[in-house]
GUGUSE-485961 format. One record per atom (N, C-alpha, C): residue in one letter; x, y, z. Coordinates in pm, whole numbers, plus 50000, padded with zeros to 5 digits. Example, Ala and Ser with C-alpha at 12.3 -4.5 7.8 and 13.67 -1.06 7.14 Angstrom:
# GUGUSE-485961
a513194943150780 a512304955050780 a513204967050780 s512854977550708 s513674989450714 s512905000350787 
//
This chain:
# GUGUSE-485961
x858002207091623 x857442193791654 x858462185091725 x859352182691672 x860482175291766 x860822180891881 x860652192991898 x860702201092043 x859672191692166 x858992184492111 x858042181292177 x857892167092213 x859552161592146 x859822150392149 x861142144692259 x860502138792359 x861712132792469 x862802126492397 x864262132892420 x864972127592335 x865232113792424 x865602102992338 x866042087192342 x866582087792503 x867852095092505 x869052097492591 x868002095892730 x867092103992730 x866902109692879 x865642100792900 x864622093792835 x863562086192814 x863362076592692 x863892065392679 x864122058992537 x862092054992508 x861562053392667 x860042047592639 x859302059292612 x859312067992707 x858612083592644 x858902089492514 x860252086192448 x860542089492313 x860222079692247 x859782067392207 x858562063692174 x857082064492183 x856452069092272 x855252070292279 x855042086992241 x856232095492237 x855472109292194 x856272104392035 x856932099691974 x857212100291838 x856232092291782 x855262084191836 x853872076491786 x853432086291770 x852902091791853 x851712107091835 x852252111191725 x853182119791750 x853532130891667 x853942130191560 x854352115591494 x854602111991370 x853352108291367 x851852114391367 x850772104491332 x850362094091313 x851392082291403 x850852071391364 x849942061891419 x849522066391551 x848272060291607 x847762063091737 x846942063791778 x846752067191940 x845712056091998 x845762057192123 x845032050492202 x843252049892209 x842592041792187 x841672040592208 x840652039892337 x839392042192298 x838832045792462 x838382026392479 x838412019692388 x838772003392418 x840282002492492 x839661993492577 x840831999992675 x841601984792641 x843531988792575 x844471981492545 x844421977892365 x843641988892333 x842981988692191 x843772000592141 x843981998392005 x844662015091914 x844192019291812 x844132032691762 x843302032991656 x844532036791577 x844832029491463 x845562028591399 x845472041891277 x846252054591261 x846122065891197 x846682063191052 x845902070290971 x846502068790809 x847732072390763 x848762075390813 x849772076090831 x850532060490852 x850312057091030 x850712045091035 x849582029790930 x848572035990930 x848262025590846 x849032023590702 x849162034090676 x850062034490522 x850772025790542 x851802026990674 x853152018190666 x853012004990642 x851801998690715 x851331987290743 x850721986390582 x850361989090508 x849721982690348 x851241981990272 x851981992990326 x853761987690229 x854201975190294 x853941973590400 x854701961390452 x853971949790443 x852431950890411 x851391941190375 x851651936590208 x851781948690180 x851871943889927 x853011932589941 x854331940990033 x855161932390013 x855661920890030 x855081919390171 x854851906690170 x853971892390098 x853031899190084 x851841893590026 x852681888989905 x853041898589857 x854031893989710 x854951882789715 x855421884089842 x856821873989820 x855671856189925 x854881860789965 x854021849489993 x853651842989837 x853041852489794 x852181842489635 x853291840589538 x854381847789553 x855901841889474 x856431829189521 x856211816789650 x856691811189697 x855241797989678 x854211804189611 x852751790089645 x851991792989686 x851701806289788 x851011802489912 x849751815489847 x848331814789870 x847761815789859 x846261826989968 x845871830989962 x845321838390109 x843521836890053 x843391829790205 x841491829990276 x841441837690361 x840161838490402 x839991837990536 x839441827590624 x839061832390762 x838661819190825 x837921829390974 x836701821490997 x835841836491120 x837001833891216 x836101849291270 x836841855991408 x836161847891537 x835411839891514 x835031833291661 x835481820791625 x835621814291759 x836071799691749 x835561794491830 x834901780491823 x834471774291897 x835181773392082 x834741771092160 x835611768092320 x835651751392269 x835171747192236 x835791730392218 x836781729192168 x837151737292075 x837831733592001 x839441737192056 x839291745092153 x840911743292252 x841091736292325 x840291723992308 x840331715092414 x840881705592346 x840801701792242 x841531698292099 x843221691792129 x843831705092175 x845171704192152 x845631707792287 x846471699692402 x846001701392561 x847071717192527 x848471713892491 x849441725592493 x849041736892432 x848351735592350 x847831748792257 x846821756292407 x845871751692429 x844981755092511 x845581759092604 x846591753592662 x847651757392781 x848081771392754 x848401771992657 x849501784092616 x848521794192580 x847351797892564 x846381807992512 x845231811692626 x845261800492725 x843961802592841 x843911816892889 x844761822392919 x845051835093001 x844951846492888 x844601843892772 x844631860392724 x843331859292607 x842881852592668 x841531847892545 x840021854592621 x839551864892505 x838471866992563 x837041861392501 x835831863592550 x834911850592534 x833411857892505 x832881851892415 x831751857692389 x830781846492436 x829791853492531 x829441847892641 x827261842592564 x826901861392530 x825461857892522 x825681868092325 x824801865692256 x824221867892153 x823391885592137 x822501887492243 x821821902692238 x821761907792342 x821361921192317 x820651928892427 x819331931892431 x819141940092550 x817861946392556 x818091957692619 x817111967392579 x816921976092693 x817011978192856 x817541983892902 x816981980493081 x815951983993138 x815211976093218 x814061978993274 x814141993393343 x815411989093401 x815322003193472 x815592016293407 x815262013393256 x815812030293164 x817112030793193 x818112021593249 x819742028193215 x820232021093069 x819782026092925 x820692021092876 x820332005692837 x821421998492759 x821111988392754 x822001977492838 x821491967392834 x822121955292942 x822031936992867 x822401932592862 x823081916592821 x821641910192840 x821071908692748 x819231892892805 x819931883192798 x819841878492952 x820431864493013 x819531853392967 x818281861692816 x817931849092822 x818331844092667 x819391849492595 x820221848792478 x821661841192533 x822061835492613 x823081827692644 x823491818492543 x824761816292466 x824951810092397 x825231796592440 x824811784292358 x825151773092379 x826221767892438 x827031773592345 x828981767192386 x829481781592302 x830051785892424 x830961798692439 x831681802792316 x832051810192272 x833031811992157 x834511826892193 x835241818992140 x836451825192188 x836801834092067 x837131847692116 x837311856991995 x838761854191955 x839111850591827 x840421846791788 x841461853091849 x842441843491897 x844021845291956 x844901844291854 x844511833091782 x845261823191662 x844411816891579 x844721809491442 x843951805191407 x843961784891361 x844911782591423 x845241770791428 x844211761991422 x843181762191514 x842601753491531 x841041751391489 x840641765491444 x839341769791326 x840021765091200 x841101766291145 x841851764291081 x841941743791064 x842201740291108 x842761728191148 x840971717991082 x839891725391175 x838901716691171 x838461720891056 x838791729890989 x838411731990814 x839191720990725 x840601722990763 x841061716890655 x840491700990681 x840291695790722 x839521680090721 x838781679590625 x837681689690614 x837151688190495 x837931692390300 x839061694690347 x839601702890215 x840881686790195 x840911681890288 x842321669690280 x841671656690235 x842081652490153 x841411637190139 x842481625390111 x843101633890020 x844181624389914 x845651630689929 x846841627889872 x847971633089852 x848001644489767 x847181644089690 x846961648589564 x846161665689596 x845681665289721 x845321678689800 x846491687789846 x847841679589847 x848441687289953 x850131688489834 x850701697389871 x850471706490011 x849611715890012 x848931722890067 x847971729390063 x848631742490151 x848841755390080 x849891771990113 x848411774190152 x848121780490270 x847101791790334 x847971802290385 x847501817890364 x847771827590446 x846321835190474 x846411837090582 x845621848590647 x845351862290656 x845371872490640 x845241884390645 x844121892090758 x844741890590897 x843441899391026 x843861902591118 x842871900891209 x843071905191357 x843151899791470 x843681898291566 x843541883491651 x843211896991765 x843181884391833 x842571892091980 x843551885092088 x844391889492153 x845411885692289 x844961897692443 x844231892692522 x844061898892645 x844991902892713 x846101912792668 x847041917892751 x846581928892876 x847411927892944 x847141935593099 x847631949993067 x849411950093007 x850191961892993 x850591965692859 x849751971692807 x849931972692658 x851231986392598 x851431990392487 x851921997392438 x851641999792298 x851602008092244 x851122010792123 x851782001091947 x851511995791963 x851891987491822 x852721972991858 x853261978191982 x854451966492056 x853571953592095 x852601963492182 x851901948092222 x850251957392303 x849611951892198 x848101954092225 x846761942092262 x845881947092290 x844741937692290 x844731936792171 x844411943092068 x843701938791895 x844741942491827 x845211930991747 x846521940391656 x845871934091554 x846631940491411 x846851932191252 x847811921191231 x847761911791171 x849121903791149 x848541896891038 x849361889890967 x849171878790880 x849341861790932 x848691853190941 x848801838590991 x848691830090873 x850201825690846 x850221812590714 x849901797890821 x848711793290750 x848801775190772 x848871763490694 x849911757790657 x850091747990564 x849911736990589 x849781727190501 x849681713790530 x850491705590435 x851021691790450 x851691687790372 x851801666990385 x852271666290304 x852401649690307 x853491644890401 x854601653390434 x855901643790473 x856171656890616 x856511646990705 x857741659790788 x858421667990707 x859671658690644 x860411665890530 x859711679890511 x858501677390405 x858371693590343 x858041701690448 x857541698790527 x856811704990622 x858041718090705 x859141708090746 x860011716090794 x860681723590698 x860591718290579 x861161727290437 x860631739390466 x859301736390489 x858501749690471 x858511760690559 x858381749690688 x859151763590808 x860241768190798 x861311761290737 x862611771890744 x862261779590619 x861471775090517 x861751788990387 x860911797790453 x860231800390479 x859521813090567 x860151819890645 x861071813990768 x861521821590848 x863051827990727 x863251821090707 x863961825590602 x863851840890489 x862191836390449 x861871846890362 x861221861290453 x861241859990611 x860991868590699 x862481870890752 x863601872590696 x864721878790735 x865011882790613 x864881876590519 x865031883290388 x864361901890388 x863251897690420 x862041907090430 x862771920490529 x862831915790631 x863311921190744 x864651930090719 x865591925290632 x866521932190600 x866661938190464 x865771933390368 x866211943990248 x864971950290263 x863821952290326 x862721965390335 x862911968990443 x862961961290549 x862751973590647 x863911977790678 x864961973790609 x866621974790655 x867181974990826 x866721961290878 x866791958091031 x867841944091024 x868941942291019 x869581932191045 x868911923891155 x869031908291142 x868161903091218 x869331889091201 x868911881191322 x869521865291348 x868331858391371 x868571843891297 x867601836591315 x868401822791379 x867101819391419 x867691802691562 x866021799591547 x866371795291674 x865211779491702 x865041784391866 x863361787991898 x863491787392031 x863651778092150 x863821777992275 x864401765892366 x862171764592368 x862491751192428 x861121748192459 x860091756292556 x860881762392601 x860121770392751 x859131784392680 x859941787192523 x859861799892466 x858911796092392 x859161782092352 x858351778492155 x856971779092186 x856161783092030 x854591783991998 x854161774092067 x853021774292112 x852541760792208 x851681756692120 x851631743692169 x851061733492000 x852411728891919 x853611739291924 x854241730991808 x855911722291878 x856721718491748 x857311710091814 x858801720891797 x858361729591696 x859891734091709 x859131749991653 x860231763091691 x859611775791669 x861381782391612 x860791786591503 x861911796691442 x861381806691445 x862791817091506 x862591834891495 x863411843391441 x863421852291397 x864171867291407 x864321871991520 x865381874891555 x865261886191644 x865901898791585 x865811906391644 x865811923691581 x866601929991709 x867941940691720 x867981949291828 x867771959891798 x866881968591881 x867171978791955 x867791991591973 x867582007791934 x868682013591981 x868922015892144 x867462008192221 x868132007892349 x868291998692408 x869191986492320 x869631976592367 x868631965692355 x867271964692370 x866541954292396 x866291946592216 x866191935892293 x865561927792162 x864431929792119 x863911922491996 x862411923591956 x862011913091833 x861321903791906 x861051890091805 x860241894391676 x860911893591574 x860291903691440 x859361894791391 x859601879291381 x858891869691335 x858641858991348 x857871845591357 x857841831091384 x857271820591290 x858071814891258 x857601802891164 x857811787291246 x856591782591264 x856751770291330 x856521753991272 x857021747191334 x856651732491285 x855911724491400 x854731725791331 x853481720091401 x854161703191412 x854631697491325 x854431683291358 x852891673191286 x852401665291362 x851021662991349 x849941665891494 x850861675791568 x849781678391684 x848231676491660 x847961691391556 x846911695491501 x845881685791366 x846661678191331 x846091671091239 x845531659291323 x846521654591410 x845241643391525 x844591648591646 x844801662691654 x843531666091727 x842291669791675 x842471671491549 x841461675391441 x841041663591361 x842001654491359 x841461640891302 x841841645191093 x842581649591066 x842801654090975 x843761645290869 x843681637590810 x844311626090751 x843761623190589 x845121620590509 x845191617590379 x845561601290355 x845121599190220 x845331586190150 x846851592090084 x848181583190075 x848771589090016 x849131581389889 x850201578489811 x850101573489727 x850251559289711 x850091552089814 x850601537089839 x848781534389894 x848221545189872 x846901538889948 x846621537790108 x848081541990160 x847341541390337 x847421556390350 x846411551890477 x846151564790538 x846831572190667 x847201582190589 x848651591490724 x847821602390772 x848591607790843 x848031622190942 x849011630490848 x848591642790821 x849401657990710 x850011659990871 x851361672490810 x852191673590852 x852431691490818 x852091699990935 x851731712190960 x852791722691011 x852501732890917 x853391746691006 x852401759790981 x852761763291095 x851851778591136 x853041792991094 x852851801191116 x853951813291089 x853311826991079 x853841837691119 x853241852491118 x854031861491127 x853661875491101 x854351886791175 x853131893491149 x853111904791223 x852161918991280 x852551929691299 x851641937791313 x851371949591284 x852851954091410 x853381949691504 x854311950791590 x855791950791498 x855961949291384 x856831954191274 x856821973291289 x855691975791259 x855611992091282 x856211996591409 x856321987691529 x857521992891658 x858731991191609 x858901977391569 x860561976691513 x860861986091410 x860041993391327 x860832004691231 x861132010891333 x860022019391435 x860072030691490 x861572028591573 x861562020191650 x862692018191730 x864422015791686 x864632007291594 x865482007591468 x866162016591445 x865302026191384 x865892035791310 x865832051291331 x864832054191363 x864362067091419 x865222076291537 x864962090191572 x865962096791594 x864802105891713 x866192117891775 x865182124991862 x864402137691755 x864282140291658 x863942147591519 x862182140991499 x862662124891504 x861132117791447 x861102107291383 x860722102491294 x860342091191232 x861622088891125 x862032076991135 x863182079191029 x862652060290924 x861922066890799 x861702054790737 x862592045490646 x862912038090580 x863962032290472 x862682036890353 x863212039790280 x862382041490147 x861602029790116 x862212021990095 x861452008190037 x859682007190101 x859702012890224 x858352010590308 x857842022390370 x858462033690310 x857942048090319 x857232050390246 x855812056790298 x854272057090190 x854502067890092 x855162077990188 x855852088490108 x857162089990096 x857932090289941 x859192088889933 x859832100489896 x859052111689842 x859952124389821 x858192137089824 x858772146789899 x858042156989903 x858572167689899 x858042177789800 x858542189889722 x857482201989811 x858422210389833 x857932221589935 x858422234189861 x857422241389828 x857232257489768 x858272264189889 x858962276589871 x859432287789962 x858792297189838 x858262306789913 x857732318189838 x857192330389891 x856632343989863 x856602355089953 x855302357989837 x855182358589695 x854242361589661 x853562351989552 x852442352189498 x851562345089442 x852072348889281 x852652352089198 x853382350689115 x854842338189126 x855242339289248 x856242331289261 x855792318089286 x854962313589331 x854092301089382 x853592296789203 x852942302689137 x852562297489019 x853942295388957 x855292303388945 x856222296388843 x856642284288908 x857272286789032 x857542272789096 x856462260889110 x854872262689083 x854202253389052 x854662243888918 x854842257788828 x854992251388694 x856122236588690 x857332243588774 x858872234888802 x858602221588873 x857542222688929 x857392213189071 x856282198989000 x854662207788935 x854462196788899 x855322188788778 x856012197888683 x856792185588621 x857692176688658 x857902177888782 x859302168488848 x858472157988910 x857402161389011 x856202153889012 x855612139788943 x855492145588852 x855242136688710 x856532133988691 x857142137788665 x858952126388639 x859032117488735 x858772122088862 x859112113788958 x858122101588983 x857062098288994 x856092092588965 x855852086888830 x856722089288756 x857032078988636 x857742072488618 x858292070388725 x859752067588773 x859292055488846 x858042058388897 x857472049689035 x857782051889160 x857662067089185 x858032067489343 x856772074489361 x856762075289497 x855642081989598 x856202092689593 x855732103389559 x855892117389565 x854442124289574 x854532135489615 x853762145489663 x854282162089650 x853632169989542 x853652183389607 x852702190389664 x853462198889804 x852852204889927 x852752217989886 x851422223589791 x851892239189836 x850172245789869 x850192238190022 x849242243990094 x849552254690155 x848482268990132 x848592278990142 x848552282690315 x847752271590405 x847752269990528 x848662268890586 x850002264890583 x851292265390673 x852762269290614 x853042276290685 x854772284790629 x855742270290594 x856852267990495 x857732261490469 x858222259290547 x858432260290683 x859492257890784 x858202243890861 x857342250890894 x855982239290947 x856332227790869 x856072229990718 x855812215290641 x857332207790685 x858502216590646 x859922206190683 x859762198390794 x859392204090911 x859272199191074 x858462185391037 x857282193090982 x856132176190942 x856712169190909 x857512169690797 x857832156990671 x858952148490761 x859592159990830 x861032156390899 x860352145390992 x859332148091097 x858512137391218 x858212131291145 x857552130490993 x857002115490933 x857762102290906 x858882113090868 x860202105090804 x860242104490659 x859732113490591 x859682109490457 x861212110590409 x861482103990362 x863292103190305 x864112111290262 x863242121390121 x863612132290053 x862772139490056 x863302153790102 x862542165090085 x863172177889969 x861992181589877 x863012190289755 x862522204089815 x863222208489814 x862622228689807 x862952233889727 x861852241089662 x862342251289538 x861792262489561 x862782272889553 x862412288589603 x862502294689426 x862522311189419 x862512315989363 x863912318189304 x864812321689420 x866722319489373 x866992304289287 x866442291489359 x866422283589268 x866102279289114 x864752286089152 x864152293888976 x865512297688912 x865712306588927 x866642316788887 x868012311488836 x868442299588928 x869972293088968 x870072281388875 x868462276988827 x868512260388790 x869172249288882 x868662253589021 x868902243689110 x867822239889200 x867912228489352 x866922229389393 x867712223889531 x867292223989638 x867522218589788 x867152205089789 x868152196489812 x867462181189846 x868092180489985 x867212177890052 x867532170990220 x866942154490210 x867822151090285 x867772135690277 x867532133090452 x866642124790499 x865872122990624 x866962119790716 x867832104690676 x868572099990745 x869152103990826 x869722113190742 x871572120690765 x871312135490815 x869922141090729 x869752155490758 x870722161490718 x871252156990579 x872352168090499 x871662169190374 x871522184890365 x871072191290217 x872422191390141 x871772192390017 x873142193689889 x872292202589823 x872702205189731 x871642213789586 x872432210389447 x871072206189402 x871222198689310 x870932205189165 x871532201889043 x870752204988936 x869662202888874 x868452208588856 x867132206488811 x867182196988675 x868112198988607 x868362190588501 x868392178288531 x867792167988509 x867892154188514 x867722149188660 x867182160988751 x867052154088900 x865992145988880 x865092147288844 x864132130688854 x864802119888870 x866082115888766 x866812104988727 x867802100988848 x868132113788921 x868942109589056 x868172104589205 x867062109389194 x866642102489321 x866222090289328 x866312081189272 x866352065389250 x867572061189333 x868802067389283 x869602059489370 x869862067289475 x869682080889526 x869402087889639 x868652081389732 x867302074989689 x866712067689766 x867082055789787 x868332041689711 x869002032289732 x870032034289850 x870442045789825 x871922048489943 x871242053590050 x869932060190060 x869742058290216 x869022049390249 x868472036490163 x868032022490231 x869342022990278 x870462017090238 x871542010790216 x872562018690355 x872152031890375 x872642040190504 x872072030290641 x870992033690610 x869832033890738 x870372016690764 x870382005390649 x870701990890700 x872201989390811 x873021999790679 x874301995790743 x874912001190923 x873532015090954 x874002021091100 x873262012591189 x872192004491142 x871441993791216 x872351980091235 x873031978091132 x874041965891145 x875421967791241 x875521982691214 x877111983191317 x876431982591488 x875381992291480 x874791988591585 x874891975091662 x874021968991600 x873651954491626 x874751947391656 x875911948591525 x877061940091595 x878001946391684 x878051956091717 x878661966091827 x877931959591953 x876981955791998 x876061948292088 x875931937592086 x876671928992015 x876721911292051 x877801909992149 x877401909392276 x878931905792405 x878881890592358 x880171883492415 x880401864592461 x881101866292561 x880451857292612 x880671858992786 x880991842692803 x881881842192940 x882021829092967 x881281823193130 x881351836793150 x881501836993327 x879281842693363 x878921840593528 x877521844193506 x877761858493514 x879171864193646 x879001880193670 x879581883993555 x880001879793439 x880301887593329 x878931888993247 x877931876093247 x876941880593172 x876091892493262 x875761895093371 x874951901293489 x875711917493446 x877001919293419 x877681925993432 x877341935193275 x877691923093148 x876971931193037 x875881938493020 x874721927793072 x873261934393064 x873271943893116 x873991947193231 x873181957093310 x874081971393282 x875811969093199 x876021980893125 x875991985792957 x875981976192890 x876021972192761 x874721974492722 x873541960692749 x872681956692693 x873101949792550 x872061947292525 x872691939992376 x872401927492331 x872441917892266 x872291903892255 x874071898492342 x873691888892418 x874251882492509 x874531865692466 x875641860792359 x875911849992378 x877131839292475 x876081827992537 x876991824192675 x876271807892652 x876851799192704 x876461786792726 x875491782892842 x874931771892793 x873631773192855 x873401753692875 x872911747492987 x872911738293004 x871751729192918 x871221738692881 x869381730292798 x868361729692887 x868461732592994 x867211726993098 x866971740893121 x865281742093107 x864571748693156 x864371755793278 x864791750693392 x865131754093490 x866351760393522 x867611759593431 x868271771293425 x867851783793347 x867161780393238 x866901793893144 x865871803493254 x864871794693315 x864241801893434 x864731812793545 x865541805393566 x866741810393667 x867151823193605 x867841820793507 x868401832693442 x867371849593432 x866631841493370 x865191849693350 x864541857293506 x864001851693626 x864051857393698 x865391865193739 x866321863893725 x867401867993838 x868231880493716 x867751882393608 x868621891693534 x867271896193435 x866401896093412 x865491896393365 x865711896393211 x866931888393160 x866721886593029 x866111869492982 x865921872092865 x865251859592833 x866121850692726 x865941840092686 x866751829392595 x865921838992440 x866391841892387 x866011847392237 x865921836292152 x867101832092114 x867321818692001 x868441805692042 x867961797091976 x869471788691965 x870141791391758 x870751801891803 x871521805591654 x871651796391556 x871001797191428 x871221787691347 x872921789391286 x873091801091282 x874011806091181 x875111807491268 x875531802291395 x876721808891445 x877211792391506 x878681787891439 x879051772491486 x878531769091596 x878431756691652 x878631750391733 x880421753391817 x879511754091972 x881301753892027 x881031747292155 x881681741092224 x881871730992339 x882301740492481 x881511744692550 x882321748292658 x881261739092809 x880961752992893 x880371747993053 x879361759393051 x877881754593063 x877181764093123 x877171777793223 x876901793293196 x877801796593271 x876271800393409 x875801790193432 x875051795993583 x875561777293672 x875571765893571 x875561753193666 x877101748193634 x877451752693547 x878771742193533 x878941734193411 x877671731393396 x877461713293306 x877901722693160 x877941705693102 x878611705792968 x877411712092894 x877671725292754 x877431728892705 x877561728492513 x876821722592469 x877281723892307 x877461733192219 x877031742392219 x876881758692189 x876261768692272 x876501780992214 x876251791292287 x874641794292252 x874281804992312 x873261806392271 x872491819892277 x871791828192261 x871931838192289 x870231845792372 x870831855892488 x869991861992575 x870121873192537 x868751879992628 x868861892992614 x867591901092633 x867601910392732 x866491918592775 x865871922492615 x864511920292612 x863061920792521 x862001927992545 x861431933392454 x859941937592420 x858771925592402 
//
């Protein structure tokens, strides 16, 4: 199976799109910019859904839903929001069909035209927005934690499989609140609890900042991200938590009594991540072999594989296998034994190896015999052999040290790829041998970040929360600079 996989070196994009396939995790649909998401990769996506979900209702926040159509008035609402979504919004025009006169099939009755158009969800801000009016009255309503759980719809031209599609999954939190204060409280604990997330499950070191205005959610006043690198250098925005402000509450007319008796406008933040997490594992961590998962968000965490020649030997090693099985799974791990009579032991390794499952046990008949067993570990692809005695009890932290592997070769990475540059042909000069996150000073104006962007094709990522302030000179105009900031070719 990996034979069949373009290694990184010679195609880093073709060795993504055949390690999708071939790790089963989704293929293309005959909806064209659409994916059909495979039980495999869906798995990944319900570990990365519990867990979150968990650390959402650990923090307040609560999950509805809200429909998939949205009014067309209602982007008229918010001028920047509408600005920023016109171009990838598609539109449900008439209600039925009919038959065709002419026997081809069926065709659209132009005489089912809908009133006022409805836009198949991009976002949900603003279906969102004209609900809560009716849910806000008093102080005493708010803050009010929403999360979402669906599907949005973005009209992309050039898609890729999980990276960036017409229909993806994601989660959309919308809160509301009495003060700026909490409000921005609330956007930074999110982006916050989405680097948390980001680094102890999916084990992806990540930096968080504030995007420049040219970048931020439209509708809001300020946008926090993750960014994520790359093993081929490029970035990848893992997550966004924003501060609406009161855009949305006075385009919606959305206003509380507070406790003095007058009446204020609530004070809003939006925030998400998607199903485009399943690229950042793949890319992260993964190898020219196949899928390389962190345990924490691997559906399957250990799989036990028979070697055997006859059907006497298959029943004792059954006996060995389901009790470890059951140990292991009492333990609370995902385990599985494979002893389908349909494919030789060397097939299933290749599989498990492209899935990425973490630990693989083999028990042969010499093992019988030895009181031992084969553990291969995904990461590293180094077997040991182990004693059958008390192995249930060791793969707990077998499976800690290769989270704890997989974080730390993603972190040297990552910081092995932060250049600081002072000069523009030193930044022109990194990107184009390095790659990497790129911090350099930057004047604030839009019209340089533009500049930059056409002429090197990287983009402004963040303004770093976490890295000082330092005083130098922009390095494309000259002008005075307050900190650095950081670029860098993106997904």
């Amino acid at each position: 199976m990996a034979k069949e996989i373009t290694p990184r070196s010679e195609d880093y994009s073709q060795w993504y799109n055949n390690l999708v396939t071939k790790a089963d995790l989704a293929e293309n649909s005959v909806v064209r910019g659409c994916m059909v998401i495979k039980p495999h990769g869906y798995a990944i996506w319900e570990k990365i859904q519990a867990q979150l979900d968990k650390m959402f209702k650990e923090t307040g926040h609560e999950n509805a839903y809200f429909p998939l159509f949205i009014p067309k008035s209602f982007f008229s609402k918010e001028a920047s929001h509408v600005e920023g979504f016109a171009k990838e919004c598609a539109v449900v025009t008439h209600y039925r069909l009919k038959n065709d006169p002419n026997g081809k099939g069926v065709v659209v009755d132009e005489d089912a035209k809908l009133e006022e158009e409805l836009i198949v969800r991009p976002t949900s801000e603003t279906i969102i927005w004209n609900t809560y009016k009716g849910w806000i009255q008093s102080y005493r309503d708010l803050p009010l934690l929403i999360n979402q759980w669906a599907n949005v719809v973005r009209w992309e031209m050039r898609t890729r499989l999980f990276l960036r599609t017409a229909e993806f999954l994601w989660q959309e939190g919308h809160t509301a609140h009495a003060t700026r204060e909490e409000a921005v409280e609330e956007t930074l604990k999110i982006i916050n609890l989405y680097a948390e997330f980001a680094e102890k499950y999916m084990a992806i070191p990540v930096l968080k900042g504030v995007k420049s205005e040219n970048e931020r959610f439209a509708g809001a006043l300020e946008t926090y991200t993750i960014e994520a690198l790359m093993q081929d250098g490029k970035a990848l925005q893992a997550g966004t938590s924003h501060f609406l402000g009161q855009n949305f509450a006075k385009a919606f007319d959305v206003k509380f009594l507070d406790k003095s008796g007058k009446l204020e406008y609530v004070w809003a933040t939006s925030w998400g991540v998607s199903t485009r997490l399943i690229g950042a594992l793949i890319m992260a961590h993964s190898d020219d072999n196949g899928l390389v998962l962190p345990p924490r968000l691997a559906p399957l965490q250990v799989i036990i594989v028979p070697i055997y020649k006859k059907k006497e030997e298959l029943d004792q090693i059954t006996v060995v296998a389901e009790k470890l099985l059951e140990e292991l799974k009492n333990l609370g791990l995902s385990a599985k034994y494979d002893d389908r009579d349909t494919h030789k032991p060397g097939w299933k390794f290749a599989e498990y190896e492209v899935k990425g499952v973490p630990v693989r046990i083999a028990i042969g008949p010499r093992d019988l015999a030895n009181g031992t067993v084969e553990v291969a570990r995904r990461d590293t692809l180094e077997k040991n052999t182990y004693s059958m005695e008390g192995l249930a009890s060791k793969i707990p932290t077998l499976l800690n040290d290769i989270q704890q592997h997989i974080y730390d070769k993603a972190l040297k990475y990552r910081n092995s790829h932060i250049h600081t540059v002072d000069t523009y042909e030193e930044f022109r000069e990194v990107l184009e041998k390095e790659g990497g996150f790129v911090l350099a000073h930057w004047d604030g104006t839009t019209e340089t970040e533009l500049k930059i962007k056409e002429e090197t094709k990287a983009t402004l990522r963040i303004i770093p929360v976490d890295i000082p302030r330092e005083e130098g000179k922009c390095i494309v105009t000259g002008k005075p600079s307050q900190r650095r900031v950081l670029f860098a070719k993106a997904y």
